[in-house]
C-alpha positions in Angstrom: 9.1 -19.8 -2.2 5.7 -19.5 -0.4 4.1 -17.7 -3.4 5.6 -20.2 -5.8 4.3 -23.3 -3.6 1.2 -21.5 -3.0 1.5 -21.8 0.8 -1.8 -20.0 1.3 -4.0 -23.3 0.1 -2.9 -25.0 3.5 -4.9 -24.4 6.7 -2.3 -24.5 9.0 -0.4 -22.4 7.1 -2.9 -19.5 5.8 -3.0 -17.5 9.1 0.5 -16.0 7.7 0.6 -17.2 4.4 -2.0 -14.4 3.4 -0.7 -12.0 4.8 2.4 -12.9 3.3 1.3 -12.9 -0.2 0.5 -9.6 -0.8 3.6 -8.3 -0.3 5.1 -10.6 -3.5 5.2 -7.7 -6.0 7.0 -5.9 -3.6 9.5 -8.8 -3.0 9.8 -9.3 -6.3 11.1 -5.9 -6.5 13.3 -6.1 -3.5 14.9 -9.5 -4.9 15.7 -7.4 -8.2 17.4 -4.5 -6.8 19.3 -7.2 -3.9 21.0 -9.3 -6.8 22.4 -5.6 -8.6 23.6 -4.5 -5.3 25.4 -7.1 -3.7 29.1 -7.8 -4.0 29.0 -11.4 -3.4 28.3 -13.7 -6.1 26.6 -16.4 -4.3 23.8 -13.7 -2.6 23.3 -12.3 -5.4 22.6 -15.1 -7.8 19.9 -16.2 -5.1 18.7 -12.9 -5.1 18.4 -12.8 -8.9 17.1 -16.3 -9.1 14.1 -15.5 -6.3 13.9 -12.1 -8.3 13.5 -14.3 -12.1 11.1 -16.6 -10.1 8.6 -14.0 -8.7 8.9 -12.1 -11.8 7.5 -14.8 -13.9 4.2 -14.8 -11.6 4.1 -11.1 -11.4 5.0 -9.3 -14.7 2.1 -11.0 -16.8 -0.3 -8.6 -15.1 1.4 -5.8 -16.3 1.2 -7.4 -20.6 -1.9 -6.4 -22.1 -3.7 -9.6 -23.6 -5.2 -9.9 -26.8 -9.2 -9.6 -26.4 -12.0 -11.9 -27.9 -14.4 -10.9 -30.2 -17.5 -9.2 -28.9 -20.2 -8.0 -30.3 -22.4 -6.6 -27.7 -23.3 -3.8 -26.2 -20.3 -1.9 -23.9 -20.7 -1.4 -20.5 -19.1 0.5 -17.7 -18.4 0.0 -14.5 -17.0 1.9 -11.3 -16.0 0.0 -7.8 -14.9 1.7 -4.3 -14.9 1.0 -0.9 -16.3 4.3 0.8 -14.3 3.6 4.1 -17.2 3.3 6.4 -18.7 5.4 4.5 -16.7 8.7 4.9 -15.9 9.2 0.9 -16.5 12.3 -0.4 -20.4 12.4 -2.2 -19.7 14.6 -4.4 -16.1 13.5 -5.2 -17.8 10.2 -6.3 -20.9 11.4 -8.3 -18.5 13.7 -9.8 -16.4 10.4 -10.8 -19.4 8.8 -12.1 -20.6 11.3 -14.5 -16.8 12.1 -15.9 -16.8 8.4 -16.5 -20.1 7.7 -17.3 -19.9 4.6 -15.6 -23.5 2.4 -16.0 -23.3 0.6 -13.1 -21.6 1.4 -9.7 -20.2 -1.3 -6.9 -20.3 0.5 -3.6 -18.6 -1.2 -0.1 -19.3 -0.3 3.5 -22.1 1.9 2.7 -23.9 3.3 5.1 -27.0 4.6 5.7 -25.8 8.2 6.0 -23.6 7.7 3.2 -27.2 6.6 0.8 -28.3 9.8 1.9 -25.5 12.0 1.2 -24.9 10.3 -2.6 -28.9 11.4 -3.3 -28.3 14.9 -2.5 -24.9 15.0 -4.5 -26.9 13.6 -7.2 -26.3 10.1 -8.0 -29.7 8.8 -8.0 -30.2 11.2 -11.0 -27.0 10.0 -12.7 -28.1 5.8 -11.3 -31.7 5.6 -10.7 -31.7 1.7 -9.9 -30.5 0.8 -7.4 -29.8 -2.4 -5.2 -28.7 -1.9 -1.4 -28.2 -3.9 1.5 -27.5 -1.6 4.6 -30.0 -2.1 6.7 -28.3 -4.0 10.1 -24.4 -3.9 8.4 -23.4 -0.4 10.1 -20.2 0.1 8.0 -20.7 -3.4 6.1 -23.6 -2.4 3.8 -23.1 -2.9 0.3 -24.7 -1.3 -2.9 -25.5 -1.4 -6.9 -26.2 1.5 -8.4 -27.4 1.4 -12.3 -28.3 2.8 -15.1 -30.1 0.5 -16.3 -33.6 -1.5 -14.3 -32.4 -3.9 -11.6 -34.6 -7.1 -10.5 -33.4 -10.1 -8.1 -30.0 -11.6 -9.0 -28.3 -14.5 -7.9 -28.2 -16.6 -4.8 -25.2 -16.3 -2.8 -24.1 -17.8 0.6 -23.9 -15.6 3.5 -21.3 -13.2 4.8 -19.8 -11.3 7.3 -20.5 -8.2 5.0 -23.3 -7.4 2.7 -22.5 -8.6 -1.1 -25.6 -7.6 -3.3 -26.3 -9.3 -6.2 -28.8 -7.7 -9.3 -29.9 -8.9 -12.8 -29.3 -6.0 -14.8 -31.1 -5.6 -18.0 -29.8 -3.5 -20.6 -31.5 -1.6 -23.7 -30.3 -3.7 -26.4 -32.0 -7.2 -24.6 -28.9 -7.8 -23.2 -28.7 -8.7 -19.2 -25.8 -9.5 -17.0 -25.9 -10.9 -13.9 -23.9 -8.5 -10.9 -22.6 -9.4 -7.8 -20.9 -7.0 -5.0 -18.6 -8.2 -3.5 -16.5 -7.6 0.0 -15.4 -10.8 1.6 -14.6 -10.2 5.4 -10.6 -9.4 5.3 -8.4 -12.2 6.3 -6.7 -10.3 9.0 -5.6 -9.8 11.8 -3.5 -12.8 11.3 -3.3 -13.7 15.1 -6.9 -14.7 14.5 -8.1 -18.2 13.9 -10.9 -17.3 12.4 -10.4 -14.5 10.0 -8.6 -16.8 6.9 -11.1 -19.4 7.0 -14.0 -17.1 6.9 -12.3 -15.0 4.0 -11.6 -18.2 2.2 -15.0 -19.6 3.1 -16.6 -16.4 1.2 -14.5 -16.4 -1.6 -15.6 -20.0 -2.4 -18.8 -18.9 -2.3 -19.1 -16.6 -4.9 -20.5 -18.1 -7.9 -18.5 -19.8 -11.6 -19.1 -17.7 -15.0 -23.2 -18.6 -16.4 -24.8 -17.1 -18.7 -26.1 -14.8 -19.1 -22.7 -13.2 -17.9 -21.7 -13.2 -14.3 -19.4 -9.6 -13.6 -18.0 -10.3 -10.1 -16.9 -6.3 -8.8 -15.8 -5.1 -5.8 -13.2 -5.2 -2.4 -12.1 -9.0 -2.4 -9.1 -7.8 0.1 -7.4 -10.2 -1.7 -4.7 -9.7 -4.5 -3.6 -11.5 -7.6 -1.4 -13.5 -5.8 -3.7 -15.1 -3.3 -4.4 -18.6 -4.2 -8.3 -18.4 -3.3 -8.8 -15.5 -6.0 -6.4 -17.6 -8.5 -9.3 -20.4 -8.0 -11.7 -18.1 -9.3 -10.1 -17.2 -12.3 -9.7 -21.4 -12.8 -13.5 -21.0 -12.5 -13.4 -19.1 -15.6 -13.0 -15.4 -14.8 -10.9 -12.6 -16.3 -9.1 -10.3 -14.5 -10.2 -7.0 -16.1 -7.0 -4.9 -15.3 -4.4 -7.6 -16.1 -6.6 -8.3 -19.5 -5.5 -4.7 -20.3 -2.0 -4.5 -18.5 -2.3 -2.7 -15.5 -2.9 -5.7 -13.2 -0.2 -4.4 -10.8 -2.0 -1.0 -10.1 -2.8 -0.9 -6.4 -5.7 0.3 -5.1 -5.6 0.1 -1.4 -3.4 1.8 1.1 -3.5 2.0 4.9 -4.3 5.7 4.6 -6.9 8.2 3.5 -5.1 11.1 3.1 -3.0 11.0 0.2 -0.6 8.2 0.9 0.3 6.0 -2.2 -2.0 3.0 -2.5 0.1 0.0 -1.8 -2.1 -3.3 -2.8 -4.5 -4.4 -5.3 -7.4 -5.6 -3.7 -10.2 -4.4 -5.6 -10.9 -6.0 -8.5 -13.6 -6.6 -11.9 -14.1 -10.1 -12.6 -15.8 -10.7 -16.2 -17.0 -13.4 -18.4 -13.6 -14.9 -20.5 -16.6 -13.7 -23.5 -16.5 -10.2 -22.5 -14.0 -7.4 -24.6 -12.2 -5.3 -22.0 -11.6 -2.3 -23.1 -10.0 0.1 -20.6 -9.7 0.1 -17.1 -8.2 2.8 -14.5 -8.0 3.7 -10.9 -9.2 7.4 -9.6 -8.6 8.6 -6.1 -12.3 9.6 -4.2 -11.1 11.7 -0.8 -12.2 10.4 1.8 -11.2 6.5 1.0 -8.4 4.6 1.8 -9.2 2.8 -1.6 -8.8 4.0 -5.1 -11.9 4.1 -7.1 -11.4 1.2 -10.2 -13.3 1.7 -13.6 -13.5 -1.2 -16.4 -15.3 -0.6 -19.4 -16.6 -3.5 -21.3 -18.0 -4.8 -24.3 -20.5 -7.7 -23.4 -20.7 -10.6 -25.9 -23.7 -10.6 -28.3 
């Protein structure tokens, strides 16, 4: 019922409403196997009537959707948070040269961590980049490209760094990048952890042109109702446009647990094509590495 009323939208509710919504494809699940296993009719009908319900909000991320026209040039693009930094270098550059992503979203990035990445190689792979590190500790961000990289857009400020770059691409082409890491909305004892979450999210800018990618840790999910308003804005959810919106990539763990939540995320023009998009593991991370590749509108 809270995911269905959106109970997250409220203030006085979103301290545990937020929480509470990432768990929904997992109680969607749960409702499902409830209504086959209890005896009694009444319990189970509920069950399979909270199970249809949830379902219906949950199962479209998984149904590929048909793709506009586009007749630009493709890009690809790889996002992970390094976990303070601690993700494996060479795990990473490794990961960028099998994919031959063009333009890499990195979260808490350290200054250690910019060091390690050039000697594993990823300035030869990237050699633009666009960091903010300096003063974050663990909440520097980065954008590594390709491509050349000049001032981007304006964006409010936050609790961690979110980079923003004008990329310009061979064919003419340029696309507007922002990195982004909202502060998590947790714990939820705190009164001040939603709202500032919330307060970040808003801040990210609506679809422009040229095209506005929106990449990175939004430590929110699908189901949150402060990343739904973003896709009102105009965005596409790269994974669901391709049917594997329900393929976590965080878990509480580093070391080989299953991810449990999808909180990373590409955000693209409605314009853009997408054409693939999967999740790697990096060691070191407690987040899954996500790749989109993209065609860009002409």
């Amino acid at each position: 019922m809270a995911r269905l009323t959106a109970a997250d939208r409220f203030r006085l509710l979103e301290r545990a409403a937020v929480p509470m919504m990432s768990l929904t494809p997992q109680a969607a699940a749960g409702a499902g196997l409830a209504a086959l296993l209890l005896r009694r009719k009444g319990p189970a009908v509920t069950a399979a009537v909270a199970a249809a319900a949830m379902a219906a909000v949950v199962v479209p991320r998984a149904i590929p959707n048909r793709q506009p026209r586009a007749d630009g040039p493709e890009l690809s693009v790889l996002t992970i948070n390094l976990l303070a930094g601690g993700a494996a270098a060479p795990g990473l550059v490794g990961l960028v040269a099998a994919t031959g992503a063009d333009v890499v979203f990195l979260q808490e990035l350290t200054d250690e961590a910019v060091i390690r990445l050039k000697r594993a190689g990823l300035s030869e792979l990237l050699p633009n980049e666009m960091l903010d590190v300096e003063g974050y500790r663990y909440r520097g961000s980065g954008i590594y490209a390709r491509y050349p990289l000049r001032d981007g857009l304006t964006i409010g400020p936050s609790y961690a760094s979110q980079p923003t770059a004008r990329l310009d691409l061979p064919s003419g082409r340029s696309v507007q990048l922002v990195c982004v890491h909202p502060h998590p909305p947790f714990p939820p004892w705190s009164w001040a952890a939603a709202p500032r979450w919330r307060g970040e999210l808003d801040a990210l800018p609506p679809p422009g042109d040229p095209p506005v990618l929106l990449v990175g840790d939004y430590n929110a999910t699908f189901d949150h109702a402060q990343f739904r308003r973003l896709l009102r804005l105009g965005y596409v959810d790269a994974a669901s446009q391709v049917g594997n919106g329900l393929v976590p990539t965080w878990g509480p763990e580093p070391r080989g647990r299953p991810a449990l939540f999808t909180v990373d995320h590409v955000l693209v023009d409605p314009r853009c094509a997408v054409l693939a998009t999967a999740v790697h593991e990096v060691p070191g991370s407690d987040h899954r590495a996500l790749f989109a590749r993209l065609r860009l509108p002409a």
